[in-house]
N, C-alpha and C positions, 0 to 999 in steps of 0.2 A: 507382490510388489508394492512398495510403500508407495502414495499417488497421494499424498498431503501436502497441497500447498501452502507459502507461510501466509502469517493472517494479522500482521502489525502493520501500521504507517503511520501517517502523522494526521493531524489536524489544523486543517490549512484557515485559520484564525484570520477572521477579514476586520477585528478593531486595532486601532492603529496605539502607539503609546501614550498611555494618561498625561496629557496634557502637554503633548508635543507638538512644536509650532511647527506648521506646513510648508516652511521654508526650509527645514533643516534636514538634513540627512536622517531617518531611524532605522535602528537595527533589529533585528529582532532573531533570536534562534531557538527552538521549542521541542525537546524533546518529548517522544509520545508513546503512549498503548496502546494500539486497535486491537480490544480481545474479540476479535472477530472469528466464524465458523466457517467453513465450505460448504458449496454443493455444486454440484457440475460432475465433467468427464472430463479427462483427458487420455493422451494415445500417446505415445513412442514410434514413430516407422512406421510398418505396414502391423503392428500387432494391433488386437482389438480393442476396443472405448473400455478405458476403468472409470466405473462408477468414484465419486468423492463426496463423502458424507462425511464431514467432521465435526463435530464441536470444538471451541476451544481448549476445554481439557482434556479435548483428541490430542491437540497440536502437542500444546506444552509438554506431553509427557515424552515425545522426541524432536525436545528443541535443542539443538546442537549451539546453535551460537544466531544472536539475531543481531540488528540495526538498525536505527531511526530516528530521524532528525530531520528539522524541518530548518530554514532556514528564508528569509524576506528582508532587500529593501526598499524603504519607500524617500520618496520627496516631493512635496508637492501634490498632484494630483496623481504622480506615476511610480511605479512600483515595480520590482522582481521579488519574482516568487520562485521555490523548487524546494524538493525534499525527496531522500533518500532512504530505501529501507531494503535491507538485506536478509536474507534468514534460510540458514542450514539447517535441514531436519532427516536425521537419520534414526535406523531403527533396525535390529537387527529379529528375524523369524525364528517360532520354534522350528528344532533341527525336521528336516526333511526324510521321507521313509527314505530307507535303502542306507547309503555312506554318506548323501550330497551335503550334509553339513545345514547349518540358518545361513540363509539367506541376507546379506548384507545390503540393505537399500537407504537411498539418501534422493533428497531434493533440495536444490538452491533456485533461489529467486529473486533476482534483484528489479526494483520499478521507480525510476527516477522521472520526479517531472521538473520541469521549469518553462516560466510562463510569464510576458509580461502583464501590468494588470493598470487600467485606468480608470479615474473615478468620474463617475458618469452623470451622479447627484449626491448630495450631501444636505445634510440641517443638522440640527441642533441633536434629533432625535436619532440618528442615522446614518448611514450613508450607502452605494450600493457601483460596484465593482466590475469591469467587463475584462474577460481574461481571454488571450491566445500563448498556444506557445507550443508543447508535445510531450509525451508519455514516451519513455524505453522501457519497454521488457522486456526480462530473460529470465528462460528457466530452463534449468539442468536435471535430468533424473539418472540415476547408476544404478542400478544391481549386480552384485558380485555374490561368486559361489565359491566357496573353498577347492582346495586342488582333491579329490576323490579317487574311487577306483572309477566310476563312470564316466568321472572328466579331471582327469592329471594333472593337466594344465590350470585348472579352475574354470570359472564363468564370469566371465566381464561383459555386461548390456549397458551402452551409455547413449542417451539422444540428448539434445539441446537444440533450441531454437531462439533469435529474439527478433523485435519488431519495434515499429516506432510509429504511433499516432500525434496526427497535431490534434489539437484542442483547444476547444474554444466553449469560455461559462459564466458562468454570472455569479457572485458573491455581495450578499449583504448584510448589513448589520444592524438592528432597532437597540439602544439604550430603553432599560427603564427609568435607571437612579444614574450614580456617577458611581457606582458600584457593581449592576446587575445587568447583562447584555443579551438578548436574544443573536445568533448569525444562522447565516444557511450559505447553499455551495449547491453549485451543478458544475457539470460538464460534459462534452459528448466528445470521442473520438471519432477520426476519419482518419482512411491510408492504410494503415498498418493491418491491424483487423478486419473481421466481416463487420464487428460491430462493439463499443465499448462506452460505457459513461457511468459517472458516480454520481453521488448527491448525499448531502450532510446537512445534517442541524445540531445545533448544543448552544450549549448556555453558558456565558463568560462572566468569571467574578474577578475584581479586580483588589488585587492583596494590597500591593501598594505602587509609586510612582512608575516602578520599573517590570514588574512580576503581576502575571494572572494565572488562572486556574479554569480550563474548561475540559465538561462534558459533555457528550452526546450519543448522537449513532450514526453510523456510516456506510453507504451500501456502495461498491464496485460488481460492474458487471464486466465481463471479458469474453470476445469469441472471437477465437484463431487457428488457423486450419491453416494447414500448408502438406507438402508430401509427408516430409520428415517427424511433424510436430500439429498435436492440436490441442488445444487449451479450451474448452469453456467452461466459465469458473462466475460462481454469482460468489463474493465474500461481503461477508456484514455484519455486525455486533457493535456495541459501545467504545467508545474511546474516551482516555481521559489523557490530558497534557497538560502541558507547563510552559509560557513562554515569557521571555527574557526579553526586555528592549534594552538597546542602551545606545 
């Protein structure tokens, strides 16, 4: 059974637009890479912990269809923040002894946040961000068998489960130049989970008035247990994006 979670998001970017006055409305929306890895277990039902060991060109080689995009507005000292990522990964087994046919297996994931975010200090050099708001996930797994002489009808296994964490974190940002920017990001969930939080750093270059370019690395932890559904899942690797003001 395929047990690979997706491993994209966004880069939740805490410099605000070059040279935008504090009174004005900004936009900003960022599409992103997180070539991120897995490691963790996850479960279906009453069936047993699958191990999840992936790299990311584990993932890519059954990425069916992904998503993500980040999106932020700010004014003033106050802000909304959220970003979206989706990703289908399906894979099909070599054929099975006897008739049973491969095995068809798929996972979907989708994890949305939005959060408000205020600024708490600011200079010349800086500034540095408190955020509340909440996490959704969901995730779907299927296995299908062909119709055989052992099962005529075929084999259809499907679980899903989602949940929703509030969230509360800190993001900041140190300038070196008016070109070179250190940020960083926490966050811890409550509620939804037994237990869940991320943390990010990278490094922002600014192209020009409207357009930057950052990289870094990003780590998500997840742990979710219910009857039906159990998730625990560490994901993390570099990410590189793009964000837009206007």
């Amino acid at each position: 059974m395929l047990s690979l979670l997706p491993a994209f998001a966004w880069a939740q970017s805490s410099t605000d637009a070059p040279g935008a006055s504090s009174d004005q409305w900004q936009f900003r929306i960022a599409p992103n890479l997180w070539a991120a890895g897995l490691d963790g277990t996850s479960r279906v039902g009453g069936a047993s912990e699958t191990r999840v060991d992936a790299s990311f060109s584990d993932i890519t080689e059954v990425l069916d269809m992904g998503f993500m995009t980040a999106l932020e507005a700010r004014r003033g000292p106050w802000g909304i923040v959220g970003d979206v990522f989706y990703v289908n990964l399906g894979e099909k087994t070599q054929p099975l002894q006897n008739d049973l046919g491969r095995v068809d297996a798929s996972i979907k994931n989708t994890i949305f946040h939005l959060a408000v975010a205020y600024r708490v200090a600011e200079s010349a050099s800086g500034h540095v961000d408190v955020l509340g708001g909440a996490r959704y996930s969901e995730v779907e797994s299927e296995l299908k068998l062909p119709s055989s002489t052992t099962y005529p009808d075929g084999v259809r296994v499907k679980g899903s489960d989602d949940w929703v964490d509030a969230i509360v974190g800190l993001r900041g940002v140190h300038r070196f130049n008016d070109k070179w920017a250190a940020n960083g990001y926490v966050d811890v969930g409550l509620g939804g989970d037994d237990s869940s939080w991320q943390a990010m750093a990278g490094i922002e270059y600014v192209i020009s008035h409207t357009t930057q370019v950052e990289f870094g690395y990003r780590y998500l932890s997840q742990d979710y247990d219910s009857a039906k559904f159990a998730y625990e899942m560490d994901t993390a690797g570099p990410f590189l994006g793009m964000s837009f003001w206007f």
